[in-house]
C-alpha positions as CSV (number, residue, x, y, z in Angstrom):
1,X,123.8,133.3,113.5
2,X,121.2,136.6,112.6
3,X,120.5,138.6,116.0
4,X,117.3,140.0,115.3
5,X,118.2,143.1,117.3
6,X,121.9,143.9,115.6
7,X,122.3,147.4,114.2
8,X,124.3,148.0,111.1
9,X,126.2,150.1,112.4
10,X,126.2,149.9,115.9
11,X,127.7,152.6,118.2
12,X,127.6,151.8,121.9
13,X,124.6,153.6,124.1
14,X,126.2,155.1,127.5
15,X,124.3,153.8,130.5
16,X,124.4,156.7,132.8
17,X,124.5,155.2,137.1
18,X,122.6,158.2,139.2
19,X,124.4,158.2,142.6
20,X,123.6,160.3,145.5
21,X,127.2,161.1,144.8
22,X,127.4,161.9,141.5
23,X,126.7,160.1,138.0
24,X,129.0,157.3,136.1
25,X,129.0,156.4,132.5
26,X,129.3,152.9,131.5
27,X,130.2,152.8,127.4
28,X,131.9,155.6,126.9
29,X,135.1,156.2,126.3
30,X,135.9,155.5,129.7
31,X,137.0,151.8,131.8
32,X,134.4,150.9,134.7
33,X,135.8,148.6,137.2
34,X,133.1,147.4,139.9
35,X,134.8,145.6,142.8
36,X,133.5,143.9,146.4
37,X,132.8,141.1,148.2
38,X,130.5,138.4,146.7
39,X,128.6,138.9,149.9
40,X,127.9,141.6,152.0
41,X,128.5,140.1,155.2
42,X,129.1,142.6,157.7
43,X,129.6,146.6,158.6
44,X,132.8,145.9,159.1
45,X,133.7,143.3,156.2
46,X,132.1,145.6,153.8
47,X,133.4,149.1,155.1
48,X,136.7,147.6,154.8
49,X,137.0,146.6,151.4
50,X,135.1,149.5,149.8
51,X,138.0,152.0,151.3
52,X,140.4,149.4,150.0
53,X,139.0,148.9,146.5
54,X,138.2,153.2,146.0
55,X,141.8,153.6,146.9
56,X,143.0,151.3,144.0
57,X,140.5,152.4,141.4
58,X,137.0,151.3,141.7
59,X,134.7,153.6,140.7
60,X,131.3,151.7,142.0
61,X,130.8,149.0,144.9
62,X,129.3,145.7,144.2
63,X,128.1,143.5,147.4
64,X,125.1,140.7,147.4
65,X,122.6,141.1,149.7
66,X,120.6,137.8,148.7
67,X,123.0,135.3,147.4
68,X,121.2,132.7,145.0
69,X,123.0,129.9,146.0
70,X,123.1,126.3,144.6
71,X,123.2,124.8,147.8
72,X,120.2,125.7,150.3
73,X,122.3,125.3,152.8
74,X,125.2,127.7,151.9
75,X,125.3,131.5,152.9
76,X,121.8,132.8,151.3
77,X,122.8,136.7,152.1
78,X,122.0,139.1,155.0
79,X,118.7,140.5,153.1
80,X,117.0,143.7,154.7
81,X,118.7,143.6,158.3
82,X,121.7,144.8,155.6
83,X,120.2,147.6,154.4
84,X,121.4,150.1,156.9
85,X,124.7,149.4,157.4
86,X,124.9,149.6,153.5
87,X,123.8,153.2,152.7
88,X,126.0,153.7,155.6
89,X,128.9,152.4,154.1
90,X,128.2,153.9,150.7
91,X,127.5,157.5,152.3
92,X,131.0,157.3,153.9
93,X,132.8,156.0,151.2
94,X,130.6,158.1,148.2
95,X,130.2,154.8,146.2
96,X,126.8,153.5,144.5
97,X,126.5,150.1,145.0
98,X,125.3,147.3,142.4
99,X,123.6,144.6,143.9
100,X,121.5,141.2,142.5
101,X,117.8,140.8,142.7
102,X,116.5,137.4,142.5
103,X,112.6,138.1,143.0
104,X,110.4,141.1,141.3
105,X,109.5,141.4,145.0
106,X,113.1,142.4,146.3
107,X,112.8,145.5,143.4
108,X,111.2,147.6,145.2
109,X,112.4,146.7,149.4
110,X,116.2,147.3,147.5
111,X,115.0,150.6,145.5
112,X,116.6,152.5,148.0
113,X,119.7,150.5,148.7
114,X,121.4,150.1,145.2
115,X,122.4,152.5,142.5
116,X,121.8,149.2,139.5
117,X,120.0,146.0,140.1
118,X,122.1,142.8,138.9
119,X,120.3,139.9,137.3
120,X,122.3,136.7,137.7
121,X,122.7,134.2,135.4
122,X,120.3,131.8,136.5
123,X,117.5,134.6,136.5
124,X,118.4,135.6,132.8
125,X,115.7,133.5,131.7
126,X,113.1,134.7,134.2
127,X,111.1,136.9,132.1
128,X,108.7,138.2,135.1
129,X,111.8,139.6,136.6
130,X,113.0,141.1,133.3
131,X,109.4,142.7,132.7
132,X,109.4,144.5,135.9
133,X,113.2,145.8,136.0
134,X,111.7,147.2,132.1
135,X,109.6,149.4,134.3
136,X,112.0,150.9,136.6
137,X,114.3,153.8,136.7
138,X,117.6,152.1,137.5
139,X,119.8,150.5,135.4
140,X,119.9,147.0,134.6
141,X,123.1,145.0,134.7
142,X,122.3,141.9,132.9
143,X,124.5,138.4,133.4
144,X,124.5,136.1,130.6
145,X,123.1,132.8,131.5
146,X,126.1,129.8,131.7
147,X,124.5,127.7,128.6
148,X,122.7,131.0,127.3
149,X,123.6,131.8,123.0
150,X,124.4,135.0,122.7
151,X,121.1,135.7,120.9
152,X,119.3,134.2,124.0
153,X,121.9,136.6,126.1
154,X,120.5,139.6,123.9
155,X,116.8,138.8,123.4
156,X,116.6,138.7,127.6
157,X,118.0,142.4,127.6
158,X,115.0,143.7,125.3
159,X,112.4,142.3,127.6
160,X,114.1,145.0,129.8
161,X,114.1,147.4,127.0
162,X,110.8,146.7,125.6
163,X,109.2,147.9,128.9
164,X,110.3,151.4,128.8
165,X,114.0,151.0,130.6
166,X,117.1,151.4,127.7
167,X,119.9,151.6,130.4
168,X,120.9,147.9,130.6
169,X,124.4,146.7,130.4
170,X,125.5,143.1,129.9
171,X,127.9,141.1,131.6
172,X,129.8,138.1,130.5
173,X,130.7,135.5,133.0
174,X,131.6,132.8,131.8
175,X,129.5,129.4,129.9
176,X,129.6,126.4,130.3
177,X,131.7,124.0,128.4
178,X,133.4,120.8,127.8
179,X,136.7,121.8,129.9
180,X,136.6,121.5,133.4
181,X,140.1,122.7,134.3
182,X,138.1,126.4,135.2
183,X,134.8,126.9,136.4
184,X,134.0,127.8,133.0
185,X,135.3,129.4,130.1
186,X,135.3,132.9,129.5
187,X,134.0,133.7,126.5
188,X,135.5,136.9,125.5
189,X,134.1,136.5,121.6
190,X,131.0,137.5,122.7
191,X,132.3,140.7,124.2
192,X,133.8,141.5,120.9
193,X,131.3,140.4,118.7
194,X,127.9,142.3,121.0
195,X,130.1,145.2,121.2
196,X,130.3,145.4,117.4
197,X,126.8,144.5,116.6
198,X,124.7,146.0,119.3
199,X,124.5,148.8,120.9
200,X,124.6,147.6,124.8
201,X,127.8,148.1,127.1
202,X,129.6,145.0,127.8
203,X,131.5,144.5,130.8
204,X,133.3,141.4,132.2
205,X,133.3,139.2,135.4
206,X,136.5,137.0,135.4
207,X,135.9,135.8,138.6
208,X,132.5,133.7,138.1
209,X,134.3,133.0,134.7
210,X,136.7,131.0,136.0
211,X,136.5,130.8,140.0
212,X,140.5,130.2,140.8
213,X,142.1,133.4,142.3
214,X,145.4,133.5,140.3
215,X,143.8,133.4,136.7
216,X,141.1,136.5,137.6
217,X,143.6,139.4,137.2
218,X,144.9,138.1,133.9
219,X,141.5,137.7,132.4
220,X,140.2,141.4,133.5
221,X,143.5,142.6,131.7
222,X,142.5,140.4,128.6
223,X,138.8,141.8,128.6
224,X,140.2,145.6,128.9
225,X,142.8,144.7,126.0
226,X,139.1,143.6,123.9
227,X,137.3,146.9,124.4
228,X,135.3,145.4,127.2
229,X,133.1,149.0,128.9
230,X,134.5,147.5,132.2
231,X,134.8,144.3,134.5
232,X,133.1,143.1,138.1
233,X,135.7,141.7,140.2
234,X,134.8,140.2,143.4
235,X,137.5,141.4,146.2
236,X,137.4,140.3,150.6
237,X,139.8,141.1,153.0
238,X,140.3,137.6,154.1
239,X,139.3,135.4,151.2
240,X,139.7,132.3,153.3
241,X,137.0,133.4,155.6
242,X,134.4,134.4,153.0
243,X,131.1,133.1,153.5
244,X,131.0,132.6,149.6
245,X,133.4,132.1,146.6
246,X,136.1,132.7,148.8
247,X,138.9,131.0,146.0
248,X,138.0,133.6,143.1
249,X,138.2,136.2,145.4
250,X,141.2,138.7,145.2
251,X,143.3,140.2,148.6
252,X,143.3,143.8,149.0
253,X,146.9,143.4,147.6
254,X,145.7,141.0,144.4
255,X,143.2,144.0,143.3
256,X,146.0,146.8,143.6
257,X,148.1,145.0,141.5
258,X,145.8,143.9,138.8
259,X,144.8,147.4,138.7
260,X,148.3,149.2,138.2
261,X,148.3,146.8,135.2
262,X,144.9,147.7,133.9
263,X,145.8,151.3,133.7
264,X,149.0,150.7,131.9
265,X,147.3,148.7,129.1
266,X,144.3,151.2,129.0
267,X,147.1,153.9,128.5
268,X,148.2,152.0,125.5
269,X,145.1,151.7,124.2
270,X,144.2,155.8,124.7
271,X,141.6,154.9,127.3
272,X,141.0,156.6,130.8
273,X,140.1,154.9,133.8
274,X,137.4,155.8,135.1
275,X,137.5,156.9,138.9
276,X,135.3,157.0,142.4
277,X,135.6,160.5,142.6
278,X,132.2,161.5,141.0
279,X,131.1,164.4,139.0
């Protein structure tokens, strides 16, 4: 397989994130882990696991405000009556936030809210959406699709670029396959083989990939140990009582661990981790 876009020799473009509290750089040198709850669900809820997840070594929040769900009746998201309580939470913690949009109409009622707008991976194919987030100023955090081919997975990030916005990273979270032990089946070829011939960051979601608790901290070590920019981990207080995906989340205790064991193998590999505390 020929991606049209691949570069001969590739070097990896860094995506710089604009806080209000400083400015992070996904592709560098640097490891980017994002962690939160799958949904933002309340002050509280939220508050709480951003102070957990800075303390262990997250360097930016990620939270859903609208939840595409594939049950309409299942959890769909707070929406706007979040909004407040979320800078507020962000201000006090001096995190950005990553969130999903799942209508060119939320891009501009979230502006405001989020640091990077997330396209899921049922929207990867939704070119109006991809258009619009190509005229915007934020980056663009792009999920590959769960049947997507990798050149489908690339060809969707330059209808982002080809509208004037270059800061887009991708994000691997699994495809769908034969096996049905997991979810589905993290494909970690693809985040060695874009990050060889492209030039977009890469960064790894292991708990969509698989959705069972125990295997996520393994397969974030596994996609730091490929050269993966980063990973998304999804992170409650009381996994049992999340409103969504409550069995791939990790405990405040899960995420500590996994990420004392993320810094020893990024010490091995002469990477730094990079942290909250913003410059």
């Amino acid at each position: 397989m020929e991606i049209e876009s691949m570069q001969t020799t590739p070097s990896t473009q860094i995506v710089k994130i604009k806080t209000a509290y400083g400015t992070l750089d996904i592709g560098g040198p640097q490891f980017s882990v994002l962690a939160g709850p799958c949904s933002i669900e309340s002050h509280d809820q939220f508050l709480e696991t951003a102070k957990s997840v800075k303390s262990s070594g997250a360097c930016m929040l990620r939270g859903g405000i609208w939840k595409m769900r594939t049950s309409s009746k299942t959890f769909q998201g707070l929406g706007e009556s979040s909004f407040d309580f979320i800078k507020s939470v962000c201000k006090e913690t001096n995190m950005g936030l990553v969130s999903e949009v799942t209508d060119a109409r939320q891009i501009e009622e979230v502006f405001d809210v989020v640091d990077m707008f997330q396209v899921g991976s049922r929207n990867m194919h939704n070119y109006s959406l991809l258009k619009e987030l190509g005229r915007q100023n934020k980056p663009v955090l792009l999920k590959r699709g769960f049947a997507s081919l990798i050149d489908e997975w690339i060809k969707a990030a330059e209808y982002v670029t080809n509208g004037g916005n270059q800061n887009v990273i991708l994000c691997e979270r699994g495809i769908r396959t034969f096996e049905t032990a997991t979810r589905n089946t993290l494909d970690l070829n693809a985040v060695v083989y874009v990050k060889k011939n492209t030039h977009f960051p890469v960064i790894v979601d292991p708990s969509h990939a698989v959705g069972i608790r125990a295997l996520v901290p393994d397969l974030a070590i596994a996609a730091a140990a490929s050269g993966a920019d980063g990973i998304i981990v999804e992170v409650h207080p009381r996994p049992k009582e999340a409103l969504s995906d409550g069995p791939q989340a990790l405990t405040f205790d899960d995420f500590k661990t996994m990420m004392n064991k993320i810094e020893r193998v990024l010490t091995a590999l002469d990477r730094p981790l990079q942290k909250a505390t913003l410059v």
